[in-house]
C-alpha positions in Angstrom: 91.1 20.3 15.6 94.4 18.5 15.0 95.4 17.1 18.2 99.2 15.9 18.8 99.7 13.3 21.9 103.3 12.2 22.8 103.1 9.1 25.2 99.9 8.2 23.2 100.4 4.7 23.5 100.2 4.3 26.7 97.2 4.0 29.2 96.3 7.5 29.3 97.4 8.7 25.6 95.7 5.9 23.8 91.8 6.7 25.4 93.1 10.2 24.3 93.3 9.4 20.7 90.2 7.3 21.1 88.2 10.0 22.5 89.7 12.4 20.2 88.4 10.9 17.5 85.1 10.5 18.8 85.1 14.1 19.1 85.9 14.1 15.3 90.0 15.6 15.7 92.4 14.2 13.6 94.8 12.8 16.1 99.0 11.9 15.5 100.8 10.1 18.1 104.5 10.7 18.2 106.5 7.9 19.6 110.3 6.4 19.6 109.3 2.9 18.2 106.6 3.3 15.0 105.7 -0.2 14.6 105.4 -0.7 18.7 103.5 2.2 18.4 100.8 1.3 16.1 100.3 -1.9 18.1 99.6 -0.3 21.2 97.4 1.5 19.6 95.4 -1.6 18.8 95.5 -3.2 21.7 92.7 -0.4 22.9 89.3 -1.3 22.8 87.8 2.0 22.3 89.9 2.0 18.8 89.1 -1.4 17.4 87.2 -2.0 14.6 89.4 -0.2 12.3 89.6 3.0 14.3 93.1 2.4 15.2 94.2 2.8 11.9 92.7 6.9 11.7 95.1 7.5 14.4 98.4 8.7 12.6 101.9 7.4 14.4 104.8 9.2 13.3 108.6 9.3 14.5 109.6 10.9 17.8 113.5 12.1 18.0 113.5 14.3 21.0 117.1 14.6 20.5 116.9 16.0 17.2 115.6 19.5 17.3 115.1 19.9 13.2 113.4 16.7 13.0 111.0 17.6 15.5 110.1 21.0 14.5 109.8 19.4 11.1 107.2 16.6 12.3 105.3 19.4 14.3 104.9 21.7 11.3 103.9 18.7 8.9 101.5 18.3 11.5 99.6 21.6 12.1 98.8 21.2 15.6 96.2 23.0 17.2 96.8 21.2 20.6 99.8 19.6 21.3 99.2 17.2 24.4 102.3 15.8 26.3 101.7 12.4 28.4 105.1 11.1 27.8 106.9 10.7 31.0 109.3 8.8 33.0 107.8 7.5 36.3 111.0 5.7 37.7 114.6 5.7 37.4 117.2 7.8 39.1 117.5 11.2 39.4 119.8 12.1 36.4 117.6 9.4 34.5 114.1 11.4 35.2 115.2 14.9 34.2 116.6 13.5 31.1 113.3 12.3 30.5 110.8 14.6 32.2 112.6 18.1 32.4 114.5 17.6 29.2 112.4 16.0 26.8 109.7 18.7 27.5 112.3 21.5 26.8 112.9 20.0 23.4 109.2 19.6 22.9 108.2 23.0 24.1 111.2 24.8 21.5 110.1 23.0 18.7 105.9 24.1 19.4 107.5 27.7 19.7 108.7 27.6 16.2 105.6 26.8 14.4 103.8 29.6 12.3 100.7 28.9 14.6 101.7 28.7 18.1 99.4 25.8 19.4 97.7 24.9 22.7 100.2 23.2 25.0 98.8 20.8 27.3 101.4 19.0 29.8 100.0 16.9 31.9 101.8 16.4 35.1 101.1 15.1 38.1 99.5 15.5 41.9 102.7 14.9 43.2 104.5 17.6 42.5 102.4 19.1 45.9 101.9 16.4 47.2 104.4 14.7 50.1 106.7 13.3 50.1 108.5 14.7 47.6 110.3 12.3 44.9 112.7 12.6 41.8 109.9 11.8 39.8 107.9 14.7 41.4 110.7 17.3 41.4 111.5 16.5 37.4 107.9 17.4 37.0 107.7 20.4 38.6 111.1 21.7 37.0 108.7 20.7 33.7 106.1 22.6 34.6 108.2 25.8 35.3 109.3 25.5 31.4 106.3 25.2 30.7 104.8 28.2 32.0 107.8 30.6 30.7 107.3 29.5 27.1 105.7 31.9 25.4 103.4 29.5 24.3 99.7 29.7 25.4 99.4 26.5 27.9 97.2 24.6 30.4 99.1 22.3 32.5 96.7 19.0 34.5 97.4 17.5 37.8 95.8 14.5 38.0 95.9 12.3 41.0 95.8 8.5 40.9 94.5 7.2 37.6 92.6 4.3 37.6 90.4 2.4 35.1 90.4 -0.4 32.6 93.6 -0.9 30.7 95.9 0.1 33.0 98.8 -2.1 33.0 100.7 -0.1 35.8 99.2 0.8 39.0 95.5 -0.8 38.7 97.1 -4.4 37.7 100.2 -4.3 40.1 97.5 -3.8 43.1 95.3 -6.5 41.3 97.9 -8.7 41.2 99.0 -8.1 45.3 95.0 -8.7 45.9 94.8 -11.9 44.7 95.4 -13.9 47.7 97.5 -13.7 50.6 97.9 -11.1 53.2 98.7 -7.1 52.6 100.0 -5.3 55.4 99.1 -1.6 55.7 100.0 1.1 58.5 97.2 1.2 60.7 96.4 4.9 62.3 98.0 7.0 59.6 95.8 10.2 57.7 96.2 9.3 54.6 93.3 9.6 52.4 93.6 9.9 48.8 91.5 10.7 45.3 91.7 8.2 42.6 90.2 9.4 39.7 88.8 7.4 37.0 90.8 7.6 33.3 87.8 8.7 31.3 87.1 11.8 33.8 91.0 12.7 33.1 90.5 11.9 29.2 87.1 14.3 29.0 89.0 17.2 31.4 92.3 16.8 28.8 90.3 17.7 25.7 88.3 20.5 26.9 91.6 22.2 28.3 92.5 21.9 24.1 90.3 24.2 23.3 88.4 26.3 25.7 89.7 29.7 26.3 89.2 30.0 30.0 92.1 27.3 30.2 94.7 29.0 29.0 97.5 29.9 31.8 95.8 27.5 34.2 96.7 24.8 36.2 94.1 22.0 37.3 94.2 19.5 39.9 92.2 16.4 38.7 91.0 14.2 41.8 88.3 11.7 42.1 85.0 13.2 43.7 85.6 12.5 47.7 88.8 11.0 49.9 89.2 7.6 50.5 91.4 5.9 52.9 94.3 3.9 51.4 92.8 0.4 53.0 89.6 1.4 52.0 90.6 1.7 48.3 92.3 -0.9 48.4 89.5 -3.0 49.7 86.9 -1.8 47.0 89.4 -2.5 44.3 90.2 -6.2 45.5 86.4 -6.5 45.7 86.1 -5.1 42.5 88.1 -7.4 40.9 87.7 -10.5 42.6 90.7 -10.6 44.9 90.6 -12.5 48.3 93.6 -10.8 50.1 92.9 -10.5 53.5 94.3 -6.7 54.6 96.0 -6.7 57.7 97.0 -3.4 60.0 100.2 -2.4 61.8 100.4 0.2 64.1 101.6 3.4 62.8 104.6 3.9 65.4 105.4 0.1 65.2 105.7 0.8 61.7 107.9 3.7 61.8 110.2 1.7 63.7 109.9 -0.7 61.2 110.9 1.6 58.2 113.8 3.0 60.5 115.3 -0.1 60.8 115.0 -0.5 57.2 116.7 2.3 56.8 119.7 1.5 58.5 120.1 -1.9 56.5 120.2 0.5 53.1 116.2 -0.4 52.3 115.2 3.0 52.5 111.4 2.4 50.7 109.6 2.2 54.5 110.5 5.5 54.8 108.4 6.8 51.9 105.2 4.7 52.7 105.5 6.1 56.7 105.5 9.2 55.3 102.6 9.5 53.2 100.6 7.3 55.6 101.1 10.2 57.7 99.5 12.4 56.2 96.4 13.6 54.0 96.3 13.6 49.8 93.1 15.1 49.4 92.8 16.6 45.9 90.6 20.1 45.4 89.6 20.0 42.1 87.1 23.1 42.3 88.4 24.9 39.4 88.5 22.4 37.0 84.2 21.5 37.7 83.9 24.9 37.1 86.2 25.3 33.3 86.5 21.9 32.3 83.0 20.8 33.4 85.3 18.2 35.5 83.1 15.8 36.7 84.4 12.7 38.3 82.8 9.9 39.2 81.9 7.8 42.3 84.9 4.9 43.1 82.3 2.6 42.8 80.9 3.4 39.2 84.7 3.4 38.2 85.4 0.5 39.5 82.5 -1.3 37.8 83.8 0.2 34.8 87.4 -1.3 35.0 86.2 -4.9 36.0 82.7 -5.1 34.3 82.9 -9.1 33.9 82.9 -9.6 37.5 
């Protein structure tokens, strides 16, 4: 199978192409910067020894409809994977990324000879609350996604954790090393982190198996875990020595309201998810993906195996 990843250089994409190629598919990353792109590619464990150099890294110029049908075809995908993604920015900023860039992908897949498998993966956010730019630009994606014509699977993966991650694993590493973290105390939120390689395995079977076509699949870690409790196994796992400290839920909200009227408007957003569950049902992707996530602990061990 010739597999086609855009944001394949990043944490997700490049255990993509390493497990793609484990599964003997020829694998081409498109990306903006060719050069940065190939040496992304060997910063990934999984692809050293050489490996890195099977994966093919060609131009991305989203803007440029030719060009891209014209990589596409010289490609002759059979699955065409989009991870690339914008995670912050403004509104205007996020569509341009998130909404847009998928309508330009999406066109030039349509145009091949071969229509091939489109898999977008978005995010647990977009039904999750509250809602966010980044969430909305995703959703609007997914909507283009499921009136293309194009036979399509789309992934909603929760929290990804797992080693590598230079985003959301090391920014809580970092806030664990010492000190003290202040949580809301009282709140329902629970939430599924699931480990990378359970995302990666769930990705490629969507490629290819027939059940997944016209689908969409949430992708959550096996039970919920309270926020402080994740974030206590994951400054264990990793040898932090934060001490995590509880306020009260409605001391907090008057907190974040205070905030609020001062212009600092963030508060807002973490009362309202602590104030309220995230649990992720990920029934149907056991069942047509054989989806199967494992334990926090086993992940964990897995992302910080030297300690």
């Amino acid at each position: 199978m010739n597999v086609v990843l855009t944001g394949g250089t990043g944490f997700l994409g490049r255990r993509v192409a390493a497990a793609a190629l484990d599964g003997g598919h020829a694998v081409t990353v498109l990306t903006r910067d060719v050069e940065a792109g190939r040496a992304a590619l060997a910063t990934e464990p999984r692809l050293g020894g050489g490996r890195a150099e099977r994966v093919a890294v060609l131009p991305l110029a989203w803007e440029d409809a030719g060009a891209l049908q014209r990589t596409l075809a010289g490609c002759a995908p059979h699955a065409v994977v989009h991870l690339a993604a914008r995670i912050t920015g403004t509104r205007d900023e996020l569509l341009a990324a998130n909404l847009a860039g998928t309508a330009h992908l999406l066109r030039a897949a349509a145009a091949l000879a071969r229509a091939p498998r489109f898999v977008h993966v978005s995010s647990f956010a977009v039904e999750d609350h509250p809602p966010t730019h980044y969430s909305d630009s995703k959703l609007a994606a997914e909507a283009l996604v499921g009136a293309s014509g194009l036979p399509w699977t789309i992934l909603r993966p929760a929290l990804i954790y797992g080693p590598g991650d230079a985003g959301n694993t090391d920014a809580l590493v970092a806030k664990l090393r010492g000190g003290t973290m202040w949580l809301p105390r009282g709140g329902a939120a629970t939430i599924q982190p699931v480990f990378v390689d359970d995302v990666v395995a769930a990705l490629l079977a969507a490629c290819e198996r027939p059940a997944a076509v016209g689908r969409t699949y949430r992708l959550g870690g096996p039970e919920p875990v309270s926020v402080r409790d994740y974030r206590l196994a994951v400054r264990d796992a990793s040898g932090g020595r934060a001490r995590l400290r509880g306020i009260p839920l409605p001391l907090f909200a008057v907190l974040a309201r205070a905030l609020a009227l001062a212009g600092k408007r963030g508060a807002l957003g973490v009362l309202a998810f602590h104030g309220r569950d995230h649990a992720v049902e990920s029934d149907a992707a056991r069942r047509e993906l054989s989806f199967r996530p494992r334990a926090l602990a086993e992940g964990l061990a897995l992302t910080f195996p030297s300690r």
